[in-house]
py3Dmol code that shows the C-alpha trace and the ligand (Angstrom):
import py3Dmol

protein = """\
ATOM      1  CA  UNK A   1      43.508  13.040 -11.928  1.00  0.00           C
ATOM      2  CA  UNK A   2      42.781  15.854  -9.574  1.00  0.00           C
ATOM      3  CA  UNK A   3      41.600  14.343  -5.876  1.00  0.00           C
ATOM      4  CA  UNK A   4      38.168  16.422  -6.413  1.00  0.00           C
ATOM      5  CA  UNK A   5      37.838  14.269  -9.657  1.00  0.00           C
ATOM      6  CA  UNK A   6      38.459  11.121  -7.763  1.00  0.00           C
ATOM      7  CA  UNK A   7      36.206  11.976  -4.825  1.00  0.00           C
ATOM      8  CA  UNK A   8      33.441  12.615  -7.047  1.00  0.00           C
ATOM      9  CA  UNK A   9      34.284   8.751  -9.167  1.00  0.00           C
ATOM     10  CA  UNK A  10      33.698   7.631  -6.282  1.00  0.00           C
ATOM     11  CA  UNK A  11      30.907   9.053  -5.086  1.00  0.00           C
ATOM     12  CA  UNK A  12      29.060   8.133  -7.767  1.00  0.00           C
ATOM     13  CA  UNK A  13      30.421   4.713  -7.962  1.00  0.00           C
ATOM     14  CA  UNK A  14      29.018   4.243  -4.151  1.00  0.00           C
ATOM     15  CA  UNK A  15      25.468   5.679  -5.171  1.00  0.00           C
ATOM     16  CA  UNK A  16      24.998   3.491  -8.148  1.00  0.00           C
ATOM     17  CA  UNK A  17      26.242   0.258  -6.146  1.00  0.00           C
ATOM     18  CA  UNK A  18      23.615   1.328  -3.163  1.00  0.00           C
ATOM     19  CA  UNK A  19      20.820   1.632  -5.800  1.00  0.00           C
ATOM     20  CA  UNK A  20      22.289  -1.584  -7.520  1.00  0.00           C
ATOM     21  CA  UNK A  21      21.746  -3.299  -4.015  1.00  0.00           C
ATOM     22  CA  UNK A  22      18.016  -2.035  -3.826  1.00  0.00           C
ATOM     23  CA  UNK A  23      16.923  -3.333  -7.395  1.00  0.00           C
ATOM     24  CA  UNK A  24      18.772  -6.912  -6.319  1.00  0.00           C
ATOM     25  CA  UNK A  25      16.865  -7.206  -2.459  1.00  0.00           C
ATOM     26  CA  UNK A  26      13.770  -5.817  -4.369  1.00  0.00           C
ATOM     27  CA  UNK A  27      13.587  -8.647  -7.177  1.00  0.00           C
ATOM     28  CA  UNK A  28      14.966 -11.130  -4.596  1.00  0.00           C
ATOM     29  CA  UNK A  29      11.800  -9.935  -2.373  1.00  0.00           C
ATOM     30  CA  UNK A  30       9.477 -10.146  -5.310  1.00  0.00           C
ATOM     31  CA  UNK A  31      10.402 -14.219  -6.219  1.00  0.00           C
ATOM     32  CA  UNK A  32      11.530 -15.152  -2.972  1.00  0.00           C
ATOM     33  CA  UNK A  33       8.301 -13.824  -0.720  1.00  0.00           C
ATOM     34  CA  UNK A  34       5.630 -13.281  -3.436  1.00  0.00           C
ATOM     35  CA  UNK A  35       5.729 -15.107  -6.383  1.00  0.00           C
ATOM     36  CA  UNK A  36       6.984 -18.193  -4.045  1.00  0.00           C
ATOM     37  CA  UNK A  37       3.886 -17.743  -2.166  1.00  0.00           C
ATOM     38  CA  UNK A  38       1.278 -18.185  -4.966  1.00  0.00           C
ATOM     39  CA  UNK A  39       0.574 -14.685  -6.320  1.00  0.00           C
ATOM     40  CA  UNK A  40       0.833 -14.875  -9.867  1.00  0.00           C
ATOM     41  CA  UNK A  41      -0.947 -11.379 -11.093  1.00  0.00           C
ATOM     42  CA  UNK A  42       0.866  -9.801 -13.988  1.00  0.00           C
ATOM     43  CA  UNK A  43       0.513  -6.212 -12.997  1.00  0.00           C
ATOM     44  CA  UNK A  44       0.656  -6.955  -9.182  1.00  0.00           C
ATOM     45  CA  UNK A  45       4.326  -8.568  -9.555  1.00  0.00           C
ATOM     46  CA  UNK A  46       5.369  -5.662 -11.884  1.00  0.00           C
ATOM     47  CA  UNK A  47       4.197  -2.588  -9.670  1.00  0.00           C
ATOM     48  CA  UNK A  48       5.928  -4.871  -6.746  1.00  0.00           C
ATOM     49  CA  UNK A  49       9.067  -4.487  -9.034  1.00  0.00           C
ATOM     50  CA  UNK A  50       8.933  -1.442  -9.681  1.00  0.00           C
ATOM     51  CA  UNK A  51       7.835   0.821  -6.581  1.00  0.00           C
ATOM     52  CA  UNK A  52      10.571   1.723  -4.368  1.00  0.00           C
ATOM     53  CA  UNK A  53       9.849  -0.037  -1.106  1.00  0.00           C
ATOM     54  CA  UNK A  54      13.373   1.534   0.301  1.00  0.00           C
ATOM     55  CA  UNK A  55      12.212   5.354  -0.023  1.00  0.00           C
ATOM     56  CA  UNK A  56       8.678   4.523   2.149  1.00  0.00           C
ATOM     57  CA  UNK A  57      10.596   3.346   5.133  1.00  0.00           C
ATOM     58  CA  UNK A  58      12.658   5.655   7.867  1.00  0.00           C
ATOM     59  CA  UNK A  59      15.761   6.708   6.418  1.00  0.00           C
ATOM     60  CA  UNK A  60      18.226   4.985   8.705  1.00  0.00           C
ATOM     61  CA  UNK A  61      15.678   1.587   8.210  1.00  0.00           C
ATOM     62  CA  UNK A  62      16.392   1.506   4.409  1.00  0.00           C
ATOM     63  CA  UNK A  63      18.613  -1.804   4.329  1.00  0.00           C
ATOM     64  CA  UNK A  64      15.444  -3.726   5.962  1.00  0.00           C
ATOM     65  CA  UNK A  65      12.919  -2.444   3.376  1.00  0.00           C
ATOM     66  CA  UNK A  66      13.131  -5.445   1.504  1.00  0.00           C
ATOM     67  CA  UNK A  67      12.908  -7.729   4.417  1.00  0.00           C
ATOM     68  CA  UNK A  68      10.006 -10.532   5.470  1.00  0.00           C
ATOM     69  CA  UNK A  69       8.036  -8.505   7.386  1.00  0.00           C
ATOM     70  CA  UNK A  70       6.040  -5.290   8.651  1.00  0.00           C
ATOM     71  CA  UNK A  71       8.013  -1.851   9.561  1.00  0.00           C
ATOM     72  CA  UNK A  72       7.451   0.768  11.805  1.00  0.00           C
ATOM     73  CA  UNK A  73       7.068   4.203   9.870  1.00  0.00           C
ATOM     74  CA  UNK A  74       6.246   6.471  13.072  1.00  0.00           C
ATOM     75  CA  UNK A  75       3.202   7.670  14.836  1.00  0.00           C
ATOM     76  CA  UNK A  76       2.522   4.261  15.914  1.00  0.00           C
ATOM     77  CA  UNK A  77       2.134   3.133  12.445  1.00  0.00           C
ATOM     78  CA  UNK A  78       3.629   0.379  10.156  1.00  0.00           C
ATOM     79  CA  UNK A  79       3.762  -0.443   6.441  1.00  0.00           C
ATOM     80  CA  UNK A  80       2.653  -3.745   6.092  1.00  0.00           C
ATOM     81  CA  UNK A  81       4.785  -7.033   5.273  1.00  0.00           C
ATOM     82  CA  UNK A  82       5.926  -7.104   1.234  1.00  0.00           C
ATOM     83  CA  UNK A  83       3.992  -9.942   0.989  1.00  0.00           C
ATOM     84  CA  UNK A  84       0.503  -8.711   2.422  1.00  0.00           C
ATOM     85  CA  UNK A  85       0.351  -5.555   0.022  1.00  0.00           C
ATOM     86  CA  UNK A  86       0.994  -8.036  -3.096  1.00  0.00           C
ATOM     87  CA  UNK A  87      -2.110 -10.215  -1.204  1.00  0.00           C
ATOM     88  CA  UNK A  88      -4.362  -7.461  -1.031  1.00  0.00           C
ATOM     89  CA  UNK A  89      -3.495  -5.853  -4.439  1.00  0.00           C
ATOM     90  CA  UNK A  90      -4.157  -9.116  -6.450  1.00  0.00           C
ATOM     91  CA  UNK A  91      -7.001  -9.368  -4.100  1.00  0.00           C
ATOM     92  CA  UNK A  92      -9.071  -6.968  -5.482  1.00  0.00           C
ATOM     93  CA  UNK A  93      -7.700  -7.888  -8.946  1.00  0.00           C
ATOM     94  CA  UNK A  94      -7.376  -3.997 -10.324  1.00  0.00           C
ATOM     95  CA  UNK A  95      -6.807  -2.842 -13.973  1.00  0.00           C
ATOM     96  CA  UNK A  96      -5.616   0.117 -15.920  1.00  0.00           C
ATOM     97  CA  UNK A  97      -9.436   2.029 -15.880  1.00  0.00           C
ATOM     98  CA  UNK A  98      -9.899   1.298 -12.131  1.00  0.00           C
ATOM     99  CA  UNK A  99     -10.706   4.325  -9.762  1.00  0.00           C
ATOM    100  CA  UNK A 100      -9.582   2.712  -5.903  1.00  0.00           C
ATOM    101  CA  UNK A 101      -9.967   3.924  -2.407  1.00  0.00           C
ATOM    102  CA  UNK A 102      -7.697   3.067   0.358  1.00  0.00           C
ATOM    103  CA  UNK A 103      -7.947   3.696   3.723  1.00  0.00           C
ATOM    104  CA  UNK A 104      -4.988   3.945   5.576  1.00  0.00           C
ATOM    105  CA  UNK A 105      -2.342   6.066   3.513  1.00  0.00           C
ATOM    106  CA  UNK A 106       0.474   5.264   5.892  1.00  0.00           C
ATOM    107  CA  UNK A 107       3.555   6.001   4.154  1.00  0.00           C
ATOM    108  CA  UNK A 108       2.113   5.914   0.334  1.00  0.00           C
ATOM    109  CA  UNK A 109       3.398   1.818  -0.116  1.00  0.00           C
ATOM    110  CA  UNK A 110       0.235   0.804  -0.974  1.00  0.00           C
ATOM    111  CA  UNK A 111      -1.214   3.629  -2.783  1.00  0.00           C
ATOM    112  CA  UNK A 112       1.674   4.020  -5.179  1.00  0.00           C
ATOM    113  CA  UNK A 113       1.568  -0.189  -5.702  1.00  0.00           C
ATOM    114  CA  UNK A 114      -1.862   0.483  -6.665  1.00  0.00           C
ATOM    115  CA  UNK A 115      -1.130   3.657  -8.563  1.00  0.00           C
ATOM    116  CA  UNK A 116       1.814   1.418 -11.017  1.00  0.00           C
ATOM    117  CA  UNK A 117      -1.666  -0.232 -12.180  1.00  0.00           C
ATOM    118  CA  UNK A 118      -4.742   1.564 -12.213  1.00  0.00           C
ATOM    119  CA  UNK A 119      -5.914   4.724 -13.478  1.00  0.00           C
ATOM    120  CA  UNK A 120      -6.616   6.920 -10.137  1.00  0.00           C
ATOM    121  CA  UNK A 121      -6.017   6.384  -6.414  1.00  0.00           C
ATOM    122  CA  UNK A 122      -7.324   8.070  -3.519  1.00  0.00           C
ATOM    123  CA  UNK A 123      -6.093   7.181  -0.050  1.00  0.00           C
ATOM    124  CA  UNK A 124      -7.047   8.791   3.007  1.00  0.00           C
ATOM    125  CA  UNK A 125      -4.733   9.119   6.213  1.00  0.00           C
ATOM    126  CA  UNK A 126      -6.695  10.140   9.502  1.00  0.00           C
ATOM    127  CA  UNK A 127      -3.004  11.475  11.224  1.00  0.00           C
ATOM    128  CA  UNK A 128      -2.509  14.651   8.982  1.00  0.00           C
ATOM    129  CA  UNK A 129       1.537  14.387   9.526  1.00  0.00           C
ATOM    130  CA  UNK A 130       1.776  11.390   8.080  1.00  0.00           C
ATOM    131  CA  UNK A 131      -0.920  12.352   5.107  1.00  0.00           C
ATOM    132  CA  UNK A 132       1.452  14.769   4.732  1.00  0.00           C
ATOM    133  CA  UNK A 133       4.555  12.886   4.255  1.00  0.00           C
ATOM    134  CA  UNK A 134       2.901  10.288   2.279  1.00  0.00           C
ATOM    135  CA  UNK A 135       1.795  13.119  -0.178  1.00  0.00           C
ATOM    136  CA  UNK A 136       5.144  15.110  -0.384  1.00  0.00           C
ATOM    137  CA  UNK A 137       6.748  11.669  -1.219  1.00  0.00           C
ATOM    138  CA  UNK A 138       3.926  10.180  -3.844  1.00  0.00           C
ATOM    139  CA  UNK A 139       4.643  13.904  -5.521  1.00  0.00           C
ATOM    140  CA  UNK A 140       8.193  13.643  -5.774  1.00  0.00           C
ATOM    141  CA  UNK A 141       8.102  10.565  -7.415  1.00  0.00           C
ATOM    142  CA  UNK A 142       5.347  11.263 -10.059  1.00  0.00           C
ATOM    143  CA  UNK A 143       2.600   9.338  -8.583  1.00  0.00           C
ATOM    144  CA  UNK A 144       0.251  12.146 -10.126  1.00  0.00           C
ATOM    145  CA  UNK A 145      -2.633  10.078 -10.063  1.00  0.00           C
ATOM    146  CA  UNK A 146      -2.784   9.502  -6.586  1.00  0.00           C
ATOM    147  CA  UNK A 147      -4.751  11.845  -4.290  1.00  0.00           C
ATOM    148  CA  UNK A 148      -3.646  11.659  -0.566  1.00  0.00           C
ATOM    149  CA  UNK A 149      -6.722  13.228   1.629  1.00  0.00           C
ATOM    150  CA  UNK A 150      -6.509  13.828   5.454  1.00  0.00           C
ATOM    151  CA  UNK A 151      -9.265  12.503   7.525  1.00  0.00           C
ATOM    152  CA  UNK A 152     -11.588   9.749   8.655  1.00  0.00           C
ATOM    153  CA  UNK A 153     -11.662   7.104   6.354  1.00  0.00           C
ATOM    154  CA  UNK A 154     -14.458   5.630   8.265  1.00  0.00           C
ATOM    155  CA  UNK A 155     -16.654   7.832   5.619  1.00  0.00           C
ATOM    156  CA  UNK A 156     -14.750   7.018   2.475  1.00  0.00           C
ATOM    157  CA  UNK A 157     -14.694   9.412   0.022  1.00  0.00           C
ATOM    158  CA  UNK A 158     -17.909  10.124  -1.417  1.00  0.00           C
ATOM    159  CA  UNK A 159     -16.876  12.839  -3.950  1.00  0.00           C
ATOM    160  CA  UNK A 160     -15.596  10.124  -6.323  1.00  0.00           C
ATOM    161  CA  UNK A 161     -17.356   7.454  -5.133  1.00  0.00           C
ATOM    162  CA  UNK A 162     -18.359   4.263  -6.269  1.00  0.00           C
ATOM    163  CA  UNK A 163     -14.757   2.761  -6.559  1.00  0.00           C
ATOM    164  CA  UNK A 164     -13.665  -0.517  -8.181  1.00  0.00           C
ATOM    165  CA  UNK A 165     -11.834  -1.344  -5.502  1.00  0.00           C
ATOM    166  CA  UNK A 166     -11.587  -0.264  -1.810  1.00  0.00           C
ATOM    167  CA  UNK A 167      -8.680  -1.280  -0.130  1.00  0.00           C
ATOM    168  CA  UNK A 168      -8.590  -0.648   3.866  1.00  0.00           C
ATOM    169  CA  UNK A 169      -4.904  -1.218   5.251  1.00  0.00           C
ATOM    170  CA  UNK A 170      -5.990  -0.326   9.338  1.00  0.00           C
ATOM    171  CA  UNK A 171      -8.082  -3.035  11.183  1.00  0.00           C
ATOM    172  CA  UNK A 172     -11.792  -2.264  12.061  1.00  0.00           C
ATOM    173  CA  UNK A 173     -14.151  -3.567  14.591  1.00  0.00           C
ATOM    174  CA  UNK A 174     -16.604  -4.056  11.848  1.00  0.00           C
ATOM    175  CA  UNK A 175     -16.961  -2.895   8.008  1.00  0.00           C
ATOM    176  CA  UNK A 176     -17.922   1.036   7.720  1.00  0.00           C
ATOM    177  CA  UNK A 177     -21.080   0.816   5.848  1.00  0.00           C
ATOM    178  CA  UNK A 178     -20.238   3.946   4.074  1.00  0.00           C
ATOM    179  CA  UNK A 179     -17.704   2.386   2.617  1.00  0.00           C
ATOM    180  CA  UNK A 180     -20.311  -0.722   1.112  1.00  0.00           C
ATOM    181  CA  UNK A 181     -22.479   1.663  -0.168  1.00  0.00           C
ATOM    182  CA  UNK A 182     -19.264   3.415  -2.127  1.00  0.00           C
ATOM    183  CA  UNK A 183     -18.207   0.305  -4.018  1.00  0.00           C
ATOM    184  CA  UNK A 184     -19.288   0.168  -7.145  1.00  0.00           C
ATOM    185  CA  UNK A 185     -21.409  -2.777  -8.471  1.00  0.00           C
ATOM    186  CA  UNK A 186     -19.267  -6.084  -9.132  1.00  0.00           C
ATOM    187  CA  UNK A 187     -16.637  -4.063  -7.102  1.00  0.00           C
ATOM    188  CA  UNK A 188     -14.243  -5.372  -4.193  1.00  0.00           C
ATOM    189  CA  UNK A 189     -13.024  -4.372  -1.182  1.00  0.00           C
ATOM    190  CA  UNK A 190     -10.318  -5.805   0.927  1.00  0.00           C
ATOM    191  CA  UNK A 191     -10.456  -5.350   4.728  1.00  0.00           C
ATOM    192  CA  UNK A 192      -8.891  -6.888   8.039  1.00  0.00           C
ATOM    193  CA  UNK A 193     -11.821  -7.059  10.558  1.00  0.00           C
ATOM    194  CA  UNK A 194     -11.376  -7.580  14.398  1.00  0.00           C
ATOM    195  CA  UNK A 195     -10.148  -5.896  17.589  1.00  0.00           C
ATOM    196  CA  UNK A 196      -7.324  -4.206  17.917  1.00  0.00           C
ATOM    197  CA  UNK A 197      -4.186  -5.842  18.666  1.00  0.00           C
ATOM    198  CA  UNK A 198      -5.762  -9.118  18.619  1.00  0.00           C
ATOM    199  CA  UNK A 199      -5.516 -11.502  16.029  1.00  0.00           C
ATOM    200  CA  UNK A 200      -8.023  -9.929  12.851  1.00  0.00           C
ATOM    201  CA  UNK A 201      -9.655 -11.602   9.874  1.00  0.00           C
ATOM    202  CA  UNK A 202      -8.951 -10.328   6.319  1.00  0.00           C
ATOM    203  CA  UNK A 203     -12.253 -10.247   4.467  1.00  0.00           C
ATOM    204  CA  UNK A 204     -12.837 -10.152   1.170  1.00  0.00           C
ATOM    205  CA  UNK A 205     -16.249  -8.111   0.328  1.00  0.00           C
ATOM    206  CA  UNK A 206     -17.820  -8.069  -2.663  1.00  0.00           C
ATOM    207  CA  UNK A 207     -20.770  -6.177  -3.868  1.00  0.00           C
ATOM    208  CA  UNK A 208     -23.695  -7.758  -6.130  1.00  0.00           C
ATOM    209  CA  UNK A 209     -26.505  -5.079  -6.689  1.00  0.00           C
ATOM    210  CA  UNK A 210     -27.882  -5.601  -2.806  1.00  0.00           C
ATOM    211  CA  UNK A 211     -26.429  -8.289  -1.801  1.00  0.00           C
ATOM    212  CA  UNK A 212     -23.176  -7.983  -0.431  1.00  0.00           C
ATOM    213  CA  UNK A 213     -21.177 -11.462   0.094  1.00  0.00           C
ATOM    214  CA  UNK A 214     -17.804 -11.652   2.821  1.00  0.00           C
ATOM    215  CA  UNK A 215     -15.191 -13.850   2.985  1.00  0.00           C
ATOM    216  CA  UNK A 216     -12.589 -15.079   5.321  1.00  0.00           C
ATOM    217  CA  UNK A 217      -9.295 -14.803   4.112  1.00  0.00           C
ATOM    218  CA  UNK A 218      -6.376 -15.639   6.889  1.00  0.00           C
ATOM    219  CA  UNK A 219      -5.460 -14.226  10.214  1.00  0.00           C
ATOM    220  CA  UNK A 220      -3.751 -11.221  10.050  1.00  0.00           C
ATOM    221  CA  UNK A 221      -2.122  -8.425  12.721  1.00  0.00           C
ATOM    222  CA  UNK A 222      -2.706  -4.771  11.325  1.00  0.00           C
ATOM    223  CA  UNK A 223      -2.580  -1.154  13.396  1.00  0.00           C
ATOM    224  CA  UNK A 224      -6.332  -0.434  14.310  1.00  0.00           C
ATOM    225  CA  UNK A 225      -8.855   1.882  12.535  1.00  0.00           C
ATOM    226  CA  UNK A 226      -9.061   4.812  14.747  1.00  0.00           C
ATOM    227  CA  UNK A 227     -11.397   7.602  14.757  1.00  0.00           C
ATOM    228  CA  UNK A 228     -11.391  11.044  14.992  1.00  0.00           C
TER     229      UNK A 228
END
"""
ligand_1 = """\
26
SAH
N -1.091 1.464 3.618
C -0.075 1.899 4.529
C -0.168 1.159 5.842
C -0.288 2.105 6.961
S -0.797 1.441 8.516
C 1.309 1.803 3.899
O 1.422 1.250 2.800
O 2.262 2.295 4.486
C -2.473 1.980 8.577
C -2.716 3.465 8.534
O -4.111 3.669 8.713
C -2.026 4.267 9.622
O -1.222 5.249 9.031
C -3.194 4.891 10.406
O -2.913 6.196 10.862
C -4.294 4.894 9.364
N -5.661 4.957 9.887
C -6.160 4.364 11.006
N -7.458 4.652 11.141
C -7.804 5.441 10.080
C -9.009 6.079 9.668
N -10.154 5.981 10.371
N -8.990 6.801 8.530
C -7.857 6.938 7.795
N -6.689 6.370 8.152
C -6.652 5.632 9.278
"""
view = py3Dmol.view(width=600, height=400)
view.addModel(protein, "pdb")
view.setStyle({"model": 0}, {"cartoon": {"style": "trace"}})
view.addModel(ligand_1, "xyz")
view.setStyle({"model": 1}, {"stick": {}})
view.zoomTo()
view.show()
């Protein structure tokens, strides 16, 4: 065999043992941190499985993709904890027809977790650089029916409004009203309230006709809701 021949061999013998390596920390990450921990949704477990957690994170950061915990992904920002997206996803139990809003693009996680399941997803991302990279990537890997929009996500998104599910991914002082008023009847919206780098409240909101009941999840530690 030529040495060109044998370079290539094993070139691709290293790529397919690196992607190898990803599937095996991903399905280790899936029944060691979330099924473990009680979340038992169908389609939750299998868009866990299947997103790429390794190609949302900074390149040199890829071997701790699958790890316990949140990341840093640059401007400040992080990608929540495996465990926490699988939380709020079964949270707001989605299926296939679901429209969904998210606040807090990030880098895409999230949006293409919730894009393996429902029909449509529209996230919004208030620093345009990372809107941007979170859009580039979601198009390169087919996520066609996710919309990434730059701006305040204090306003939602009223063009498409009312969602099935709102999921909000930055922590707010208190819950943007326009965002109640764009959830859909018998609709859900997932949301960690409390001040900034203190110790915040996931809430669960749901929406009755007027009456609108909240409920205390756990503590949790997420980047704060800015505004513009
Ligand atoms: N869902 C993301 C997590 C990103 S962290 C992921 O899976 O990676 C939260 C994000 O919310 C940050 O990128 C931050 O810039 C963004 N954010 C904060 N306040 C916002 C606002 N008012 N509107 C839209 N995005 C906001």
């Amino acid at each position: 065999m030529k040495s060109a021949t044998v370079l290539i061999l094993f070139f691709i013998m290293l790529t397919q043992g690196y992607t190898q390596n990803f599937e095996r920390m991903r399905e280790n990450m899936v029944r060691q941190q979330i099924q473990n921990r009680g979340i038992d949704h169908q389609a939750t477990l299998r868009a866990m499985r299947n997103v790429e957690r390794h190609l949302f994170v900074p390149r040199g950061q890829q071997r701790r993709a699958y790890d316990d915990g949140p990341m840093p992904i640059g401007y400040g920002q992080t990608i929540s904890q495996p465990y926490i997206v699988a939380y709020m996803t079964q949270l707001v139990n989605p299926g296939p027809k679901d429209r969904v809003l998210e606040i807090g693009a990030g880098s895409g996680y999230q949006a293409a977790v919730l894009a393996e399941i429902v029909d449509k997803v529209y996230t919004i991302e208030i620093i345009p650089e990372l809107g941007n990279q979170a859009k580039q990537l979601l198009e390169s890997l087919n996520y066609d029916n996710v919309e990434v929009i730059t701006g305040d996500g204090y306003f939602g998104h009223e063009k498409q409004a009312p969602y099935d599910a709102i999921v909000v991914t930055a922590a707010a002082e208190y819950i943007p009203p326009p965002l109640i008023a764009q959830l859909r009847d018998g609709g859900k919206m997932v949301i960690p309230v409390g001040s900034p780098f203190l110790v915040q409240t996931l809430m669960l909101v749901e929406k009755h006709g007027d009456k609108i009941t909240t409920t205390n999840l756990m503590p949790v530690r997420f980047v704060p809701f800015t505004r513009r």
